[in-house]
C-alpha positions as CSV (number, residue, x, y, z in Angstrom):
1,X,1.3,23.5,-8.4
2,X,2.0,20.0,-6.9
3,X,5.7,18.6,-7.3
4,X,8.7,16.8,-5.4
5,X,9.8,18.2,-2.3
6,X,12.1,15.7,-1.4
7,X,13.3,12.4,-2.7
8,X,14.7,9.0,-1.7
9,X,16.2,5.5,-2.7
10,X,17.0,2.4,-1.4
11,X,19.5,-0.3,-3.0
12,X,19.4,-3.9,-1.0
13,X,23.6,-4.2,0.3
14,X,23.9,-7.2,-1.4
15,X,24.2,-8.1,-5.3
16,X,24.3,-11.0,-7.5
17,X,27.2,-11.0,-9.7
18,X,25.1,-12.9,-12.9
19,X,27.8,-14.6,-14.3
20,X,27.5,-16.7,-11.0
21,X,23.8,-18.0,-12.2
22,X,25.5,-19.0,-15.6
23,X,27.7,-20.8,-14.0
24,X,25.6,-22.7,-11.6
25,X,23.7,-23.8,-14.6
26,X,26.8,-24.3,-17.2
27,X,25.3,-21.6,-19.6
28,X,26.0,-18.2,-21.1
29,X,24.6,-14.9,-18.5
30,X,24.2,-11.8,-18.7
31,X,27.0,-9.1,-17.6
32,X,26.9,-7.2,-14.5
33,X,25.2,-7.6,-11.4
34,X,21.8,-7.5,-9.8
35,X,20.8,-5.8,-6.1
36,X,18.7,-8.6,-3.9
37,X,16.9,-8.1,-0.9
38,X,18.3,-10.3,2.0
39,X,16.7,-12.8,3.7
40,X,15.7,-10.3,6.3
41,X,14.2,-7.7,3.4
42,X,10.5,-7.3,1.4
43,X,9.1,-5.0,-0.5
44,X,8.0,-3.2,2.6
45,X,11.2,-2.9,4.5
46,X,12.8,-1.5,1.9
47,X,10.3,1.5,1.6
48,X,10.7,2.0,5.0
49,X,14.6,2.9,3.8
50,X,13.7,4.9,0.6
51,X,11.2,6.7,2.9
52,X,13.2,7.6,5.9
53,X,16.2,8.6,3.0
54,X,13.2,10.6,1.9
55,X,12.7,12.5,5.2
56,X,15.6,13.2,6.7
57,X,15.6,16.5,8.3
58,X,11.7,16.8,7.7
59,X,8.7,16.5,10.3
60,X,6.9,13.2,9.9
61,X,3.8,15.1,11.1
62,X,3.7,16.9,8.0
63,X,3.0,13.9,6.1
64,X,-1.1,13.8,5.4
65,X,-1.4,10.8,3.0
66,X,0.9,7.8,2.2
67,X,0.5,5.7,-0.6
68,X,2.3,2.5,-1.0
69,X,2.9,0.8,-4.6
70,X,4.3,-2.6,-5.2
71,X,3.5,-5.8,-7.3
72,X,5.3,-8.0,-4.3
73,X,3.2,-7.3,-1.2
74,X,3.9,-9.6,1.7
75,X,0.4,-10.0,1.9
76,X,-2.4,-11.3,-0.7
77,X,-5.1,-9.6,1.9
78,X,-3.6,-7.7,4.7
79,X,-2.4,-3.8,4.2
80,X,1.0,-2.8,4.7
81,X,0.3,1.1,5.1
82,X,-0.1,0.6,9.0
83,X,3.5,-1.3,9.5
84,X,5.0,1.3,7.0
85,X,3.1,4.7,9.3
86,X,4.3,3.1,12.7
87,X,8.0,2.6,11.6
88,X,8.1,5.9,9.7
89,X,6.5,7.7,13.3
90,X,3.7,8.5,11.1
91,X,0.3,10.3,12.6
92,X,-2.6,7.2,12.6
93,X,-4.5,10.0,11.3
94,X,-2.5,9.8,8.3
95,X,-4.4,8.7,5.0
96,X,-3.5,5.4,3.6
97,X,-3.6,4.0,-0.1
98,X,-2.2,1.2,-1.8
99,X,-1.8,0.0,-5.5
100,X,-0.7,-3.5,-6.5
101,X,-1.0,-5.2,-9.5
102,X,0.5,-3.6,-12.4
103,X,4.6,-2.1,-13.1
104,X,3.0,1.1,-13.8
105,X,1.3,1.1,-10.1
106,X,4.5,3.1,-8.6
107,X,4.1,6.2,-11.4
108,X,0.4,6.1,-10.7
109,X,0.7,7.0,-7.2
110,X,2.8,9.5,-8.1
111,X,0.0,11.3,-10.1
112,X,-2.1,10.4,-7.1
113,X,-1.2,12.7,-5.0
114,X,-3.7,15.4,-4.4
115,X,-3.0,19.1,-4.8
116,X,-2.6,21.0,-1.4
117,X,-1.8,17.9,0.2
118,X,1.4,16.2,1.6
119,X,2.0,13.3,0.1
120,X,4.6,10.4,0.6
121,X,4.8,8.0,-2.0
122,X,6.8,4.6,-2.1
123,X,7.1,2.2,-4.5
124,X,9.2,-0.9,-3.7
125,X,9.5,-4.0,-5.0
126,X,11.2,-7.3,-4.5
127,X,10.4,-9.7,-7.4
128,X,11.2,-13.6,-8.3
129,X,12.0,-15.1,-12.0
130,X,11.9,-18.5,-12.1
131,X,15.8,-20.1,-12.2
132,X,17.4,-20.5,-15.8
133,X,14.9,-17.8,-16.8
134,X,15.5,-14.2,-18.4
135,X,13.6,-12.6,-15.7
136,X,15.6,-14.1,-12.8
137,X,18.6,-12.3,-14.3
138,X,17.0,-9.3,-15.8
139,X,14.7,-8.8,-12.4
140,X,16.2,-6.7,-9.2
141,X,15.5,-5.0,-5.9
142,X,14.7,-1.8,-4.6
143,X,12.2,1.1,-3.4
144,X,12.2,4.5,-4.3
145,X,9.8,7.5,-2.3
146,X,8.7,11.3,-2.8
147,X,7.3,13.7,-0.5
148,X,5.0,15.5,-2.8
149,X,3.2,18.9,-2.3
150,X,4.0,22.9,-3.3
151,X,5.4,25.8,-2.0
152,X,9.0,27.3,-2.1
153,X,10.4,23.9,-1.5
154,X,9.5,21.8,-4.3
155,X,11.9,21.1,-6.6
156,X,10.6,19.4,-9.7
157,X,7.6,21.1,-10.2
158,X,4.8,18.3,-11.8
159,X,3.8,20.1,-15.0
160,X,1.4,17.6,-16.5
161,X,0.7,13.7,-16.8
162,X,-1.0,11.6,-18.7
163,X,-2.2,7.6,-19.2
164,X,-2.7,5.4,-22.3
165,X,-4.5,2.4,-21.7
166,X,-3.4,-0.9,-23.7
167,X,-3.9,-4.5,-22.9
168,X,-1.0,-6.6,-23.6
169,X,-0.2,-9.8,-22.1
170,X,3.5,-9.3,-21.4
171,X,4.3,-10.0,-17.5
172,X,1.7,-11.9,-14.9
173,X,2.0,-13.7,-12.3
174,X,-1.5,-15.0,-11.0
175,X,-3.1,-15.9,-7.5
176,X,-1.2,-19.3,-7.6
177,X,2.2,-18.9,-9.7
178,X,5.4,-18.9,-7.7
179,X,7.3,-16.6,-10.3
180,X,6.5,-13.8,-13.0
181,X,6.0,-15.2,-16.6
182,X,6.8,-13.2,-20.0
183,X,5.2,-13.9,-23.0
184,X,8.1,-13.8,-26.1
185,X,9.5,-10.1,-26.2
186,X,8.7,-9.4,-29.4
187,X,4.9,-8.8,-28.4
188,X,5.6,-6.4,-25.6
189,X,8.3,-4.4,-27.7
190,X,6.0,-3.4,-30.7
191,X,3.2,-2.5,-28.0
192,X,5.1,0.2,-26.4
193,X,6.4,1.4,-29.2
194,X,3.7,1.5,-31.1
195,X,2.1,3.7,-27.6
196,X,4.9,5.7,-27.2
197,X,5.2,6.8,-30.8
198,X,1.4,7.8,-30.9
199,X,1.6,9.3,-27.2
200,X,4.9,11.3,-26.7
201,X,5.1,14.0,-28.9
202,X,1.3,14.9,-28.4
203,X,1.7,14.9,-24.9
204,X,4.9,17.4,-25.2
205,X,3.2,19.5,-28.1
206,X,0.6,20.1,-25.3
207,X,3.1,21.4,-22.7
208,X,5.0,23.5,-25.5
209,X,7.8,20.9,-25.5
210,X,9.8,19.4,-27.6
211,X,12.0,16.5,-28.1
212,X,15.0,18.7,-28.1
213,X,14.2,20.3,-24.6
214,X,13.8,17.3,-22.6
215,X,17.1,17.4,-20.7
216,X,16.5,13.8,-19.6
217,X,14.2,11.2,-20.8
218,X,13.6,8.4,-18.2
219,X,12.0,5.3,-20.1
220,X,10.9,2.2,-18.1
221,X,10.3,-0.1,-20.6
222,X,9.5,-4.0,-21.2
223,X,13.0,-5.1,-21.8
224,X,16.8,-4.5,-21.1
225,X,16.7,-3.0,-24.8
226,X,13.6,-1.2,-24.7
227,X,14.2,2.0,-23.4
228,X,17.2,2.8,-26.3
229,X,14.7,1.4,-28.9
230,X,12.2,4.2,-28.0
231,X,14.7,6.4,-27.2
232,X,15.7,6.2,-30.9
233,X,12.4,6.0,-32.6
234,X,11.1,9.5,-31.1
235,X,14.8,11.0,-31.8
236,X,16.2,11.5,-28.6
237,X,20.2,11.6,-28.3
238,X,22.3,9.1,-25.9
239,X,23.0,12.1,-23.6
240,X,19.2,12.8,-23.1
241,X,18.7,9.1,-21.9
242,X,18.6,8.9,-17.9
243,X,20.7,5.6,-16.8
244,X,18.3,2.4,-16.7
245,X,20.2,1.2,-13.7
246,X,20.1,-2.7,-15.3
247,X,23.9,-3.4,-15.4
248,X,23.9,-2.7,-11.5
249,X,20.4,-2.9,-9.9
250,X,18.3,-4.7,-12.4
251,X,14.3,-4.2,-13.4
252,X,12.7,-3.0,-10.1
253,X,9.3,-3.7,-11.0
254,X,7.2,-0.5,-10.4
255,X,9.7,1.1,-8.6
256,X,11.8,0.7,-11.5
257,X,10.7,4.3,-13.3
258,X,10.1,6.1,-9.7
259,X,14.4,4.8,-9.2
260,X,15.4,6.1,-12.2
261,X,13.5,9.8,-11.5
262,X,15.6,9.5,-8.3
263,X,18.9,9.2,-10.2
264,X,17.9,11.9,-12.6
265,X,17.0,14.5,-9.5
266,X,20.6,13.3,-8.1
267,X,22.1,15.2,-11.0
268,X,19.4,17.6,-12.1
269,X,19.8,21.5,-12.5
270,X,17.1,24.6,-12.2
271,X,15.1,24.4,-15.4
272,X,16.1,21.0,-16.4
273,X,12.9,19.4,-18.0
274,X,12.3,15.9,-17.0
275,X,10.5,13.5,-18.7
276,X,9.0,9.8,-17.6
277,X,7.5,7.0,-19.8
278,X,6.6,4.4,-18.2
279,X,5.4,1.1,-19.9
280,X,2.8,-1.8,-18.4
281,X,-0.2,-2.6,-20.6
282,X,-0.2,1.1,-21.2
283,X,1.9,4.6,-20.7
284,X,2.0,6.9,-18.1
285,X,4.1,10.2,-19.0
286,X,5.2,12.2,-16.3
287,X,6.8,16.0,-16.9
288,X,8.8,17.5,-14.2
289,X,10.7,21.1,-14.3
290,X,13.1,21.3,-11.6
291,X,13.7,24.7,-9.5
292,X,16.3,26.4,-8.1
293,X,15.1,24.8,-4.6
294,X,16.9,21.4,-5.7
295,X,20.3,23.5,-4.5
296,X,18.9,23.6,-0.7
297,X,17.6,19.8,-0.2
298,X,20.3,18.4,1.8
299,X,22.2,15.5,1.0
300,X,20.5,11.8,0.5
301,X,21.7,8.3,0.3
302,X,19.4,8.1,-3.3
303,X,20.6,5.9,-5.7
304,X,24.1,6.8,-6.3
305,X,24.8,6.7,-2.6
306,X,23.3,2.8,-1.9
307,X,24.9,1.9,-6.0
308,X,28.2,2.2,-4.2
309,X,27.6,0.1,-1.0
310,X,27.4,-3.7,-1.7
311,X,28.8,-7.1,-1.3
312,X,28.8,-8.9,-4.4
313,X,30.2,-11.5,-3.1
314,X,26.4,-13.6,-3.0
315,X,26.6,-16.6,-4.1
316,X,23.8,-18.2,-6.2
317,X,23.0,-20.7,-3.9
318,X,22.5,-18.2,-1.0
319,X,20.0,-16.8,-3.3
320,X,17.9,-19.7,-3.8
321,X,17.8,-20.2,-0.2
322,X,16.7,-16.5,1.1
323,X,13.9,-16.8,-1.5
324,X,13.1,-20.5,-0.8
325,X,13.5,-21.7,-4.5
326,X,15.4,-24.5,-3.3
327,X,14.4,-26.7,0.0
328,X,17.0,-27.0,2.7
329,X,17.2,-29.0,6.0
330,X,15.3,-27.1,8.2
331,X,17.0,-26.0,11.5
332,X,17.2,-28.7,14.1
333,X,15.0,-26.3,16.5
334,X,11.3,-26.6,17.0
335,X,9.4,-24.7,14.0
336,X,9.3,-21.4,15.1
337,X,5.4,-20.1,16.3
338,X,3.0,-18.0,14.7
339,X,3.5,-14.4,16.2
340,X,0.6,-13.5,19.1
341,X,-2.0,-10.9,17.5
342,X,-2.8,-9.1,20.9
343,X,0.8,-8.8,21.5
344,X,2.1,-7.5,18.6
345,X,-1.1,-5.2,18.6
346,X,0.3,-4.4,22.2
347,X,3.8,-4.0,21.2
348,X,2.5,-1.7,17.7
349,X,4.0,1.2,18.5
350,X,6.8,0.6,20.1
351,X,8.2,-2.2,18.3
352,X,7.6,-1.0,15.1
353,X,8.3,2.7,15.3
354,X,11.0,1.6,18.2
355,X,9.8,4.0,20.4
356,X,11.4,3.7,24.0
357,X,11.1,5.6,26.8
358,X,13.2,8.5,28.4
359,X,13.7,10.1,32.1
360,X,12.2,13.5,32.9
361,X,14.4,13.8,35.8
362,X,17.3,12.6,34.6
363,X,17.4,12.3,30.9
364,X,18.2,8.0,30.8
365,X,16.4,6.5,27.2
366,X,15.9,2.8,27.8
367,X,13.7,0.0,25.6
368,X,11.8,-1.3,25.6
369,X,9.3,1.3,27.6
370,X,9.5,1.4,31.5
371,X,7.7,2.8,34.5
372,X,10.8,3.0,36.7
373,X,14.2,4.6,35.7
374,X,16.9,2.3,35.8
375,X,19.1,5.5,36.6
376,X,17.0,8.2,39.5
377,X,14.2,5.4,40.0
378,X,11.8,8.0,39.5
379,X,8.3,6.5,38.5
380,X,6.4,7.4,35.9
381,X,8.0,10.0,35.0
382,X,8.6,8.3,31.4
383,X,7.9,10.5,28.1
384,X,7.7,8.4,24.4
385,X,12.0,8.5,23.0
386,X,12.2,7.2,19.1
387,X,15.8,5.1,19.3
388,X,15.4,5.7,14.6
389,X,18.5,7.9,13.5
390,X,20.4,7.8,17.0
391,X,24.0,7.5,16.2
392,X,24.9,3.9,18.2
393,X,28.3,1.7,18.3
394,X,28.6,-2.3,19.6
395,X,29.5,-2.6,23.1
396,X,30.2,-6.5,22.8
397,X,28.7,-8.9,20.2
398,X,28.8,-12.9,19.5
399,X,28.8,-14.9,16.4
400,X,25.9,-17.8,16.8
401,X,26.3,-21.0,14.5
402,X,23.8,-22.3,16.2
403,X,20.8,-20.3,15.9
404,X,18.1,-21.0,13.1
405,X,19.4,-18.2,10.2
406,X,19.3,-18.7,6.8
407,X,22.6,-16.9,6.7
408,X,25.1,-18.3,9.7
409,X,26.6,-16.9,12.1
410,X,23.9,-15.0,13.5
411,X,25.9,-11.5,14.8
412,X,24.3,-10.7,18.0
413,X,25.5,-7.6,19.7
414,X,25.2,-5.1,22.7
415,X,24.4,-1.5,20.7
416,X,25.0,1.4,23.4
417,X,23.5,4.7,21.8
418,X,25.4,7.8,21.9
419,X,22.7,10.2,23.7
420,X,21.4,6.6,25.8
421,X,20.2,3.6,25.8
422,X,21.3,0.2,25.1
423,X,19.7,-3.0,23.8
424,X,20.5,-6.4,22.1
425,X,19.9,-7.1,18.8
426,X,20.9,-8.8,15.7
427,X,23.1,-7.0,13.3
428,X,22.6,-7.8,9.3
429,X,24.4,-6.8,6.2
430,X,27.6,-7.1,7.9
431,X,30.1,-9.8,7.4
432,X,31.2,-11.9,10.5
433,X,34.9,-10.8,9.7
434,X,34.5,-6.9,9.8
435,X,32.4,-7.2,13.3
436,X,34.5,-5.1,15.9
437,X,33.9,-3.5,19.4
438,X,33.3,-0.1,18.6
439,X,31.8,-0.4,15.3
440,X,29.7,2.4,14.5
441,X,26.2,0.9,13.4
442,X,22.8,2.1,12.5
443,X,19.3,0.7,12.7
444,X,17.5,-0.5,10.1
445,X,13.9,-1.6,9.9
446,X,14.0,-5.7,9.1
447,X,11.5,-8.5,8.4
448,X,12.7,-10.7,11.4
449,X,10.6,-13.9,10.4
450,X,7.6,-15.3,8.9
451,X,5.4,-17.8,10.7
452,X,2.0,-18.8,9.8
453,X,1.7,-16.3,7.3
454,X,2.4,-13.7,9.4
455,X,5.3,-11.4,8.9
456,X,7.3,-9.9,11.7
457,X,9.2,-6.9,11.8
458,X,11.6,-5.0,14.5
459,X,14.5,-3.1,13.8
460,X,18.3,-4.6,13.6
461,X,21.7,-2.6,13.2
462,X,23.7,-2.4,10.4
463,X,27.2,-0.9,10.3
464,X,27.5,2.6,8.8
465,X,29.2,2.4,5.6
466,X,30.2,6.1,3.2
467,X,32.0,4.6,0.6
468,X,32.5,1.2,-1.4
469,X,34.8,-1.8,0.6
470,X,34.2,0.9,4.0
């Protein structure tokens, strides 16, 4: 039987306090906060995150299919599968799918996933209401992964699933809107809960369930309101309801269900039965058991771990810019060129899975790759050295006013790694005050620019945070 293995979230550092939009705008807001990408995030770099949260302490070679979900590519027509294999040290054998489109797309990879085979599946998404809109304070950011398959490991066993096709016009966005419309609520309420009256209880009567047994019910629905209202109407109680995450993360799109499954695992015990509803012109239902394995899977960052670590102190107009709502003076630099296509096809694997090279003889890593230690001098005598999860602190670093960043200073720093190697490179989600020699730091996989329409990505540091204001 097919199930979780492992799991994984990922929660952008920063977060829009909304009372900030309803005060830009001199008008009432909602409470709480929402998580937003950075101006160095997408939807792909943060399921690079939730996927290497995901696979700590497993072999990347084990992985024989990815599939990739989200409704915000960075791409109309270009895959993102190959960027997300090289920086996750993937095999290029490795089989690739993606799903776009629709909010259930995320739970329908999940039931993708082929028996007998390894599966990691990501769902990320990063999207964009238009300003004074519901959506833009309803909507927020994140990416959420599963490394599916069986054995002794898994632990949430996949007991069944099931879709219920429905056409409703509720949220679109089309080849040539800038943000996601909603048609009035109402229209989208009575849909799913028309769906999930007629669907739920046949679907548990058929896995000799019940209402009552379902130790948590984990309902993506279309509104803040939603997943109570069906939560009521098929007689669940308040404790059974998993945590819709909107007071401090928001609606993430597809990965919106897949996050909340995360949050549920994160406090899950052997035999508790989990159940997912998921609502976009249709259901998808989702039954999980979980086993006493979930008491060996060693410690992740999941949801709780990235709720904690934030700066909320964003302001709105720092929003606008990172998603271009609003047009700024551009920098007073020449426009920035269009990445090379041979070189980046050159630079592939190295660059993306920041793969270095280390001495033979004498054990020195250095990046990028070289034919001659720096160290012994020894020539070719190089083998392939991944710099990802190498504990690293900054040497030396300098705050750049001048450099073209939509959030000034640019940090640039000196990272020396602790078993070798040393490069420069920007350092993001870190505030210009807390920047200190000795820092301990981390990398982090980062959309460094886009030019031309294409997207370039490397890897920056980022300092290592364990707790909230650390």
């Amino acid at each position: 039987m097919n199930g979780i293995i492992s799991y994984g979230a990922y929660i952008p550092y920063n977060r829009l306090k909304r009372k900030r939009i309803g005060e830009f705008f001199g008008k009432p807001a909602m409470g709480g906060e929402k998580a937003i990408a950075g101006y160095d995030e997408d939807s792909v770099s943060m399921g690079v995150e939730a996927a290497m949260d995901c696979l700590q302490e497993m072999n990347p070679e084990q992985i024989d299919a990815v599939y990739f979900a989200t409704t915000s590519s960075p791409y109309r027509e270009k895959g993102s599968i190959p960027t997300l294999a090289a920086a996750l040290n993937l095999r290029e054998s490795v089989r690739g799918m993606e799903s776009a489109a629709s909010l259930r797309s995320g739970t329908a990879a999940l039931m993708a996933a082929k028996p007998g085979e390894n599966t990691l599946v990501i769902a990320g998404d990063c999207r964009t209401g238009a300003p004074t809109g519901q959506n833009e304070q309803w909507f927020g950011d994140g990416a959420a992964a599963f490394f599916i398959g069986s054995g002794p490991d898994v632990i949430a066993n996949m007991i069944d699933y099931t879709s219920v096709q429905g056409e409703v016009i509720s949220h679109w966005r089309s080849q040539s809107d800038l943000f996601t419309q909603s048609w009035e609520e109402r229209l989208s309420s009575s849909a799913f809960m028309r769906q999930v009256k007629e669907s739920v209880s046949p679907f548990l009567e058929k896995n000799d369930r019940s209402i009552g047994t379902i130790s948590k019910v984990i309902i993506s629905g279309p509104t803040t309101r939603a997943h109570l209202q069906a939560a009521q109407a098929l007689g669940f109680s308040n404790q059974q309801v998993q945590n819709p995450l909107f007071d401090n993360v928001g609606l993430t799109g597809n990965a919106h269900a897949p996050m909340m499954l995360v949050s549920a695992l994160e406090g899950a015990n052997p035999g508790d039965q989990l159940l997912v509803i998921s609502f976009a012109e249709g259901l998808d239902l989702l039954l999980f058991e979980v086993t006493e394995a979930i008491f060996r899977l060693g410690k992740r960052k999941g949801v709780q771990g990235y709720v904690s670590i934030k700066n909320d102190e964003v302001l709105y107009s720092d929003y606008l810019k990172w998603r271009e709502i609003i047009k700024t003076e551009p920098p007073r630099r020449p426009p920035t060129d269009r990445p090379s296509a041979p070189a980046l096809h050159r630079g592939y694997q190295q660059n993306l899975g920041f793969i270095g090279s280390k001495c033979r003889k004498c054990g020195t890593a250095q990046f990028p790759k070289q034919r001659v230690c720096v160290q012994c001098q020894a020539k070719d005598e190089m083998e392939d050295y991944r710099f990802v999860g190498q504990s690293a602190k900054v040497t030396t670093f300098t705050l750049d006013y001048l450099a073209a960043s939509p959030a000034p200073p640019m940090i640039v720093a000196v990272i020396d790694f602790d078993n070798g190697g040393r490069i420069i490179c920007e350092v993001t989600d870190c505030n210009p005050k807390e920047i200190e020699i000795g820092m301990e730091v981390e990398m982090t996989f980062r959309r460094l620019f886009e030019a031309g329409g294409i997207s370039n990505y490397f890897w920056k540091a980022r300092p290592i945070r364990k707790k909230e204001g650390v």
